[in-house]
C-alpha positions, 0 to 999 in steps of 0.5 A: 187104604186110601189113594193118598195113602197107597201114594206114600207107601209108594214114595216111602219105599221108592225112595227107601229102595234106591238109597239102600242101592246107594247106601251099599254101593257106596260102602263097598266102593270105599271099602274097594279105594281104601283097600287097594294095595294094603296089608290090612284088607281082612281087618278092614272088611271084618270090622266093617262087617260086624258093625254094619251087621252085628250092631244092628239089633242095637241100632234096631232097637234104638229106632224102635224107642225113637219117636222122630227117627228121622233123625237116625237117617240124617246120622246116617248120612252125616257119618257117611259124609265123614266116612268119605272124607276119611277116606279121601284124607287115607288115600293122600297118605295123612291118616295112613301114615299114622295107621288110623284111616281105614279103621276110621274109614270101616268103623264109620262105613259100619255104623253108618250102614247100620243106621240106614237099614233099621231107619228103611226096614223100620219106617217100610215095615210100618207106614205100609202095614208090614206089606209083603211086597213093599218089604221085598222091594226095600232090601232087594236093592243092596245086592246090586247096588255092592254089585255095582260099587265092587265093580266100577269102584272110583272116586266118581262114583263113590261122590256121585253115589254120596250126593245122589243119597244126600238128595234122596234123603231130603225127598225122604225126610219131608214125607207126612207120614214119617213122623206120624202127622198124616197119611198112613196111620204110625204104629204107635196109633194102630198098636195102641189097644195093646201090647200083647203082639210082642211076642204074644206067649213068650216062649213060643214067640222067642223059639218061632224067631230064633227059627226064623233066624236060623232059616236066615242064617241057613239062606246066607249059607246057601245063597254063597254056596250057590257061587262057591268054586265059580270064578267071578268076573266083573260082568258075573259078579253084576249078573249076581247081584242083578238075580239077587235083587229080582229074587227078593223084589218077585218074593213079596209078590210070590207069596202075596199071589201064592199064599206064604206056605205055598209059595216058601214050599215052592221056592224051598223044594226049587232051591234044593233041585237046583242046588243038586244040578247047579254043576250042569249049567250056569242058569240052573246056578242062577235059578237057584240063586233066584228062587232062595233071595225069594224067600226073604221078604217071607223071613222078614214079613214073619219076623215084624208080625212076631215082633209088632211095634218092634220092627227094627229089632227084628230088622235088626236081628235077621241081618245079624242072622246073615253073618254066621251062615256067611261065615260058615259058607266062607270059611 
C-alpha cells in the first residue's frame, strides 16, 4: 500500500472513529433530555433500540447495493438534525401535548443511528482491506462516547456534539477513495474476478456466521454481566466506557501482533478467570471487561471475510447480534 494510501486509511478511520463518538453520545443525550420526567422511558428506549440496532442489516444491506453511499451519511446527518429539533420542539410542550415528540424523537435517533454505522463499518471495512486495527478503532469509540452523553447530557452538549458531527462529516465526504475515484482501490475493483467470496460453500459459510453471531451475542451477555449488581455512579459509568473503548481499540493490534486464534484463546481463557474473580475486586471486573471488548474487532474481521463485497450487512447483522445477549443480561 502506498504512503498516500496509508494516509487515507487513516483519515478515513479518524474520522470514522470520532463521528461514531459523536453519533452515540449525541443519541443518548437526547434520549436523557427527552426522557426526564416521563412515564414512557422503556418505550422510548426499546423503540430506539430496535431501530438503531435491528434495522441494520437492512440498512447494511442497502449500503452494500449503494455506489455512492455517501449519501447514507448525509441521511444520516440530516435525520439527526431533525431528530434535535423534535426534541428541542418536545421539551417546549408542542409535540408533547399531542403525545407524538418522543416517538418522533426515538424513531429518528434510530435510523439515524443506523444509517451512521453501516456507512463507517462499510466504507473502513473496504478502503483499509477489512484491517483488523483500523476495524477496532471505528466501533470502539461509541462506547465512551453513551458514556459521556449519559452523564453530562445537556442542550449544550447535545448541539455541540450535532455541530461537531456536521463539520466532521464535511471532512468525511470529500476523501478520494469514498466513492471510488482514487486512493485505495473500492472493493468493487478488487472483487471483480468473482464472486464466489460470499459465502463461498453456502451452507458452511451460513453456519460459520450464525457462529459468530452467536459468539457476539454470547459477548453482549457477558460484557453487561460483568456490571450486573454494580452501583453505577457518574465517574464509574465514564470509567465503563473509557475500558470498553480501549478494549476494542487494543483488540486489532492484539490479534494483528498475536495472531487471531492465539490472541481469542488468550482473551476468551482471561475473560472467564476474571468473570469467576469479578466479586474480589473492581479492577479484576475492569479487566475482565477490558479483554472480552478485545474480541470484537476478531468477530467483525471474520464476519466481512465471510462476507466479501457485503460488508454492511455483516456490520449489520453483528449489531443485531448484540440486542438478544443484551437483552437477556438485562432481564
Amino acid at each position: 500500500m502506498s504512503q498516500p494510501s496509508q494516509q487515507v486509511c487513516v483519515k478515513l478511520t479518524g474520522v470514522s472513529a470520532l463521528m461514531h463518538f459523536l453519533v452515540d453520545g449525541l443519541c443518548i443525550c437526547c434520549l436523557h433530555l427527552t426522557t426526564t420526567g416521563t412515564t414512557n422511558i422503556v418505550m422510548t428506549y426499546v423503540t430506539y433500540n430496535v431501530l438503531a440496532f435491528l434495522t441494520q442489516p437492512l440498512t447494511g444491506w442497502w449500503a452494500d447495493r449503494m455506489k455512492q453511499r455517501h449519501w447514507l451519511l448525509i441521511g444520516s446527518v440530516v435525520v439527526l438534525t431533525v431528530a434535535v429539533l423534535a426534541a428541542s420542539a418536545t421539551t417546549d410542550n408542542g409535540l408533547q401535548a399531542m403525545g407524538y415528540g418522543l416517538p418522533i424523537t426515538s424513531v429518528l435517533l434510530g435510523m439515524g443511528n443506523s444509517l451512521f454505522h453501516v456507512w463507517g463499518g462499510k466504507q473502513v471495512a473496504v478502503h483499509t482491506g477489512n484491517d483488523i486495527r483500523s476495524l477496532g478503532v471505528f466501533v470502539s469509540t461509541g462506547a465512551f462516547g453513551l458514556a459521556v452523553g449519559a452523564v453530562f447530557a445537556s442542550w449544550l452538549l447535545l448541539y455541540v456534539f450535532l455541530l461537531a458531527m456536521g463539520v466532521l462529516a464535511m471532512k468525511a465526504l470529500p476523501i478520494p477513495s469514498l466513492e471510488g475515484e482514487g486512493g485505495i482501490s473500492t472493493h468493487e475493483d478488487t472483487n471483480k474476478q468473482g464472486n464466489d467470496s460470499f459465502l463461498s460453500g453456502k451452507v458452511t459459510g451460513v453456519f460459520l456466521l450464525l457462529l459468530i453471531m452467536l459468539m457476539v451475542a454470547g459477548r453482549s451477555f457477558a460484557g453487561e454481566a460483568f456490571t450486573t449488581g454494580v452501583t453505577k455512579g457518574a465517574m464509574l459509568i465514564l470509567v465503563l466506557g473509557g475500558v470498553s473503548m480501549l478494549g476494542k481499540m487494543a483488540g486489532g493490534w492484539i490479534a494483528q501482533s498475536m495472531g487471531i486464534w492465539k490472541a481469542l484463546l488468550f482473551l476468551v481463557a482471561g475473560t472467564v478467570l476474571c468473570f469467576f474473580g469479578k466479586d474480589l475486586h473492581i479492577a479484576v471486573m475492569l479487566t475482565g471487561l477490558f479483554l472480552i471488548n478485545c474480541t470484537m474487532p476478531i468477530t467483525l474481521y471474520w464476519a466481512n471475510a465471510l462476507l466479501k463485497e457485503y460488508e454492511g450487512l455483516a456490520f449489520g447483522l453483528l449489531a443485531a447480534a448484540l440486542i438478544p445477549g443484551y437483552l437477556l443480561a438485562t432481564f
